[in-house]
C-alpha positions as CSV (number, residue, x, y, z in Angstrom):
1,X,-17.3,-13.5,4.4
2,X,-15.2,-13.6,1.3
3,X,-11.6,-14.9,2.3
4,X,-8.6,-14.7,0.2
5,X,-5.2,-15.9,0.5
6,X,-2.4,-13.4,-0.1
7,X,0.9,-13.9,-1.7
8,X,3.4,-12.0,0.7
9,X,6.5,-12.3,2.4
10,X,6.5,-12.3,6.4
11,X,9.2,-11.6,8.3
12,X,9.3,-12.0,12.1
13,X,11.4,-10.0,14.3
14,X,12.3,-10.0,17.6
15,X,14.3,-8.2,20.5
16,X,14.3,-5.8,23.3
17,X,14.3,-2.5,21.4
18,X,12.6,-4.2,18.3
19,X,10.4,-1.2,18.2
20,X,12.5,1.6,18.7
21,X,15.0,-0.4,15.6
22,X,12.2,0.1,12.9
23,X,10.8,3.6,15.0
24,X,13.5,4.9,13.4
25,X,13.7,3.7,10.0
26,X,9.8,3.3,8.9
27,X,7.2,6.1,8.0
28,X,5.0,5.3,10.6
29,X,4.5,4.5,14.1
30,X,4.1,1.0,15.8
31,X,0.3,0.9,17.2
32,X,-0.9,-2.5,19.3
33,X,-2.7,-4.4,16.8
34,X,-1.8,-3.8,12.8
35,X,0.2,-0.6,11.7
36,X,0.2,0.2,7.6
37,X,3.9,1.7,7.2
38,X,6.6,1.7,4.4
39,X,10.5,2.2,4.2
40,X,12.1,4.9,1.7
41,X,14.9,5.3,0.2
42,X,16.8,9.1,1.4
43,X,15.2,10.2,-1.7
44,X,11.5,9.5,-0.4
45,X,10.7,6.8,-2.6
46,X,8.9,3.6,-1.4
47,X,11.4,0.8,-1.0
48,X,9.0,-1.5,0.2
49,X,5.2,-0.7,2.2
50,X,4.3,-3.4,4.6
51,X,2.3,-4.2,7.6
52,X,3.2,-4.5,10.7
53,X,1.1,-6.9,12.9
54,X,2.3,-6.6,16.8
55,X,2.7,-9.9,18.9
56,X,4.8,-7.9,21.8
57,X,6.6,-5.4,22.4
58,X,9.9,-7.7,22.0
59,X,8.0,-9.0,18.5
60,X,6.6,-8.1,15.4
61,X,5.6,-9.5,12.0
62,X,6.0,-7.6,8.8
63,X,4.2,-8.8,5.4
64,X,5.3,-7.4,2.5
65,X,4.0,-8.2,-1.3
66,X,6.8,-10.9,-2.1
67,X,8.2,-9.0,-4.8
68,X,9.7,-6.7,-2.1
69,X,10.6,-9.6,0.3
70,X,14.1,-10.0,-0.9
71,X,15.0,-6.2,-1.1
72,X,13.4,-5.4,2.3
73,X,15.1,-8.4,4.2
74,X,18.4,-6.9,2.8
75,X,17.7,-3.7,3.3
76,X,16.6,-4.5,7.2
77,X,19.8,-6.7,7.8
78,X,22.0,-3.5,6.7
79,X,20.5,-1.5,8.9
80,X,20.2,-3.8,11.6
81,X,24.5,-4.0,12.3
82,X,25.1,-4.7,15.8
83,X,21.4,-4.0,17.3
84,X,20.3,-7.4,19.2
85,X,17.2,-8.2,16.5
86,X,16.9,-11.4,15.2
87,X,15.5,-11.1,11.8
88,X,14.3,-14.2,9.7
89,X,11.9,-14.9,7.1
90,X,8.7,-17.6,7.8
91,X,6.6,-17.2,4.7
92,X,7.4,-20.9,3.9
93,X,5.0,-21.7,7.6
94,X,3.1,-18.8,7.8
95,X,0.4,-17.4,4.9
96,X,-1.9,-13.8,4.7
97,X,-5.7,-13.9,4.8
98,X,-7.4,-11.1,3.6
99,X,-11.4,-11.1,5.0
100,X,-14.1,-8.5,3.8
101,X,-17.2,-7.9,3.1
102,X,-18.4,-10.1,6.7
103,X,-19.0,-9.7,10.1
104,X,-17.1,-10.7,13.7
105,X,-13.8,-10.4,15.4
106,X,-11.4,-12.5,12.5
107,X,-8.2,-10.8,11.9
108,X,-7.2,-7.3,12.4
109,X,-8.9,-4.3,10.8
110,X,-6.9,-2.6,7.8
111,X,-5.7,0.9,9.1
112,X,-6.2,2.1,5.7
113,X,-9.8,1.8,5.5
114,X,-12.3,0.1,7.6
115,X,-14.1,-1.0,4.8
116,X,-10.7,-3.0,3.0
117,X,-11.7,-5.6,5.7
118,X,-9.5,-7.4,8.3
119,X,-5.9,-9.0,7.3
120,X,-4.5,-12.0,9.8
121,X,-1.3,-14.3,9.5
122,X,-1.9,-18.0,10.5
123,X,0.0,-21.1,9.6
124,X,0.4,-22.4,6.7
125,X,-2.6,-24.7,5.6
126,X,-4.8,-23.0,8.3
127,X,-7.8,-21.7,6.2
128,X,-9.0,-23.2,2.3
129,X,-10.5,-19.7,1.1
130,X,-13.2,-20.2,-1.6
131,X,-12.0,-16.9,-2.9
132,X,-8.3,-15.5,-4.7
133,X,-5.9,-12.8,-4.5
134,X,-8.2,-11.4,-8.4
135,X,-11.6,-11.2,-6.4
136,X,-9.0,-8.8,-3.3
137,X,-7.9,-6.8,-6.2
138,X,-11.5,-6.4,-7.2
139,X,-12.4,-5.4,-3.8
140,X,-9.8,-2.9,-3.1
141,X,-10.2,-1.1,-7.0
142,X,-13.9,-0.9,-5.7
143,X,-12.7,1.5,-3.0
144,X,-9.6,3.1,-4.8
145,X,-7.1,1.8,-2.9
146,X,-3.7,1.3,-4.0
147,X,-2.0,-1.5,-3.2
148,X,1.9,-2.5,-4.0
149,X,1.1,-6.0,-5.1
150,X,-0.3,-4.9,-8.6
151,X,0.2,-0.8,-9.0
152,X,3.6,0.0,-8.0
153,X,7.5,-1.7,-8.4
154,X,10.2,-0.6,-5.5
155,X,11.4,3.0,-5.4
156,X,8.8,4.0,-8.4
157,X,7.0,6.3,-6.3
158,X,6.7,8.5,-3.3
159,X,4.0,7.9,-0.4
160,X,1.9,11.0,-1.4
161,X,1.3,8.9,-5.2
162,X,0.0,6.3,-3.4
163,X,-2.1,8.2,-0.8
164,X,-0.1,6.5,2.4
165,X,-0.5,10.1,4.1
166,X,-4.4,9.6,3.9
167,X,-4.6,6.3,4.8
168,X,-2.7,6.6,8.2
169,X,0.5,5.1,6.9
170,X,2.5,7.8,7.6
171,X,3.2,9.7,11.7
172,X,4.9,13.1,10.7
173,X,4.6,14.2,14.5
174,X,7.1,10.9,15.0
175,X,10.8,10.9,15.3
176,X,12.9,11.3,12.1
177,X,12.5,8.4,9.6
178,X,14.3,7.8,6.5
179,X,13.3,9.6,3.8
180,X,11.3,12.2,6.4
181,X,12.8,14.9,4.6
182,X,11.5,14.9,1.2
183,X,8.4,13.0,2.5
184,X,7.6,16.2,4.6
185,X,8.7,19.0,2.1
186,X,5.7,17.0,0.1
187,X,3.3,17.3,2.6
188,X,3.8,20.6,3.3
189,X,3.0,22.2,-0.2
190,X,-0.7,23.6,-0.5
191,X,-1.6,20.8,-3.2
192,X,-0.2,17.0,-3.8
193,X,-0.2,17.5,-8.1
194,X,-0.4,13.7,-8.5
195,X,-2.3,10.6,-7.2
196,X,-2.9,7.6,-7.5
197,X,-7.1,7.0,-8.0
198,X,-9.4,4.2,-9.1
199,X,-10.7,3.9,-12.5
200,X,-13.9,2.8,-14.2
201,X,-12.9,1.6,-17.5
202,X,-15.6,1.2,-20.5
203,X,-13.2,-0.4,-22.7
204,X,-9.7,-2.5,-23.0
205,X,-6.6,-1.1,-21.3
206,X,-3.8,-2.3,-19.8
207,X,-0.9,-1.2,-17.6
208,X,1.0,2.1,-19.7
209,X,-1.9,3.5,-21.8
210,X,-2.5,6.8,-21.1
211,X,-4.9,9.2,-19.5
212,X,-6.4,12.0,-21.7
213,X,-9.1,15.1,-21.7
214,X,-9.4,17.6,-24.1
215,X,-6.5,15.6,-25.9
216,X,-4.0,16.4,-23.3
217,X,-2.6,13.4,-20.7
218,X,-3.7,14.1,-17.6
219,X,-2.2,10.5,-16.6
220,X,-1.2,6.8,-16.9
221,X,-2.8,3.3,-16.2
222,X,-1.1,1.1,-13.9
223,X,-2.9,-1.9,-13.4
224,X,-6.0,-3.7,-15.2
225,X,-8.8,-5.9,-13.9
226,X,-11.5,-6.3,-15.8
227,X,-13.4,-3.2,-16.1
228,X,-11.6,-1.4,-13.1
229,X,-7.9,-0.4,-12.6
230,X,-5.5,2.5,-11.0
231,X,-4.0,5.1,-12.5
232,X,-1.6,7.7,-11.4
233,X,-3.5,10.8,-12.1
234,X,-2.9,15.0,-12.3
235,X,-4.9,16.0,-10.1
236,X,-4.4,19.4,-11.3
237,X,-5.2,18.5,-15.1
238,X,-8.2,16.8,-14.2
239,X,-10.1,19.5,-12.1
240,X,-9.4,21.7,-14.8
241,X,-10.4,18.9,-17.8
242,X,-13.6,20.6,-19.6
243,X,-14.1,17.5,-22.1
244,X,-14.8,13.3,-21.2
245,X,-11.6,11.6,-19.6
246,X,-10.7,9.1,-22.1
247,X,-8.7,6.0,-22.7
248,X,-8.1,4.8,-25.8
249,X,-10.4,6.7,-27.0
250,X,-13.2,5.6,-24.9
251,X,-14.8,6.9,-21.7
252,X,-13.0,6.4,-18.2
253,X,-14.6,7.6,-15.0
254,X,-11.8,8.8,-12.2
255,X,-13.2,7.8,-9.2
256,X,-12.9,10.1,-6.2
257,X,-12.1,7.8,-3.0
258,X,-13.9,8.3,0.2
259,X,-11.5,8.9,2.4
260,X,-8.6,11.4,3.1
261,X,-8.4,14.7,1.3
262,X,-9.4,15.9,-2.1
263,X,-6.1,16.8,-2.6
C-alpha cells in the first residue's frame, strides 16, 4: 500500500459547542469519522478547503494544505470572539498520511472518493513512507480530483470549479454557512458552465497554457505532472467542440471523472 506523507497544516480544536462553532461557518456538515468541507468568503469563494477528522464531539482536527494554514487560523480566531474554543496549531508534532491503492482498516476513507484512499494524522516521525506527496498527485490526476495543494490559490475559485458539490463537500439541506448564498444560487442553475477536470497531456505544458478546439479556448491548465494535469474547463465549449482539444498545439484528452454529475 503506497503511503505518502502530506505537507499540511493541522489545527486542533476543542470545546463544548466546537461543532455547532464551525456548523455555522463551513460548507459542510460534521459526520463521525472524516468530513471534506471548506470556508468561503461572503462572495462564495474558497478561503481555504480542509478536512475535518472527529476525535469527539468536544474535538476536532482540521488539515489544511499549508499554504492556507496561516489565513485559515486567522480567519478561525476572528470568528471565534468570545465562544469557549481553544484553537491552536500542532503541525510541528503531528504529520498527514495519505494511503491508497491497499487493503485494511488504516486511516479514514476520503469522502470524496472511495478510491482516493484513506488519510490519517499520527505523530510526527510515526510512519517512513517509501512514497511522496509527486506519486499522491499522480494518484489523485488519475481519478480527476482536484486538490488545493497544487490546482487552486485562496479565494480563486468557487466550490462548483472544483467539484466540492459532487464530492460530498458541501450539505445544502444544513443551516446557513458563509458564503451559502452565492454557493446555492450556483447550484441551483440547470448547468455548472465551468469545471475543473483531469487532463491527459501528449505533450509539454505547464500551469496557464490554454485550452483550445476548433481554435477557440475552451479553457486553462492549472497544474502539471508529467503527462497528466487539471485544468479548469467550459464545459459548455467542450460538448459543443467538433475538432481535437489541443494544447500547444498538440492533442489533450479531458477526462470525464467517475463520479458526480456530468454537469
Amino acid at each position: 500500500m503506497p503511503i505518502a506523507k502530506l505537507d499540511r497544516t493541522i489545527l486542533s480544536l476543542k470545546g463544548d459547542d466546537v461543532c455547532g462553532f464551525l456548523g455555522g461557518l463551513i460548507t459542510n456538515s460534521i459526520a463521525d469519522g472524516l468530513t471534506y468541507s471548506a470556508l468561503l468568503t461572503p462572495q462564495g469563494k474558497i478561503i481555504a478547503d480542509f478536512f475535518i477528522h472527529k476525535q469527539s464531539e468536544t474535538h476536532v482536527f482540521i488539515e489544511t494544505p499549508a499554504k492556507f494554514g496561516k489565513a485559515l487560523m486567522m480567519r478561525l480566531k476572528m470568528y471565534k470572539l468570545r465562544a469557549k474554543i481553544d484553537l491552536s496549531d500542532i503541525s510541528d508534532d503531528f504529520e498527514v498520511y495519505a494511503l491508497w491503492d491497499g487493503e485494511g482498516d488504516i486511516g479514514l476513507t476520503d469522502p470524496r472518493l472511495k478510491g482516493l484512499g484513506q488519510r490519517m494524522i499520527a505523530e510526527f516521525g510515526t510512519l517512513s513512507p517509501e512514497h511522496d506527496a509527486d506519486d499522491y498527485d499522480t494518484h489523485r490526476l488519475a481519478l480527476s480530483i482536484p486538490e488545493s495543494q497544487w490546482d487552486f490559490e485562496s479565494e480563486q475559485v468557487f466550490p462548483a470549479d472544483i467539484n466540492m458539490d459532487q464530492l460530498n463537500g458541501i450539505d445544502y439541506k444544513k443551516g446557513c454557512f458563509i458564503g451559502q448564498e452565492v454557493a446555492s444560487r450556483m447550484h441551483r442553475k440547470t448547468d455548472v458552465r465551468k469545471r475543473m477536470r483531469g487532463l491527459k497531456l501528449s505533450s509539454e505544458a505547464a500551469k496557464g497554457d490554454g485550452v483550445f478546439t476548433d481554435t477557440r479556448n475552451i479553457g486553462t491548465v492549472f497544474h502539471v505532472n508529467g503527462d497528466l494535469g487539471m485544468g479548469l474547463i467550459r464545459l459548455d465549449r467542450l460538448a459543443k467542440a467538433q475538432d481535437a482539444i489541443m494544447v500547444n498545439d498538440h492533442p489533450v484528452e479531458v477526462m470525464e471523472p467517475h463520479y458526480g454529475h456530468t454537469s
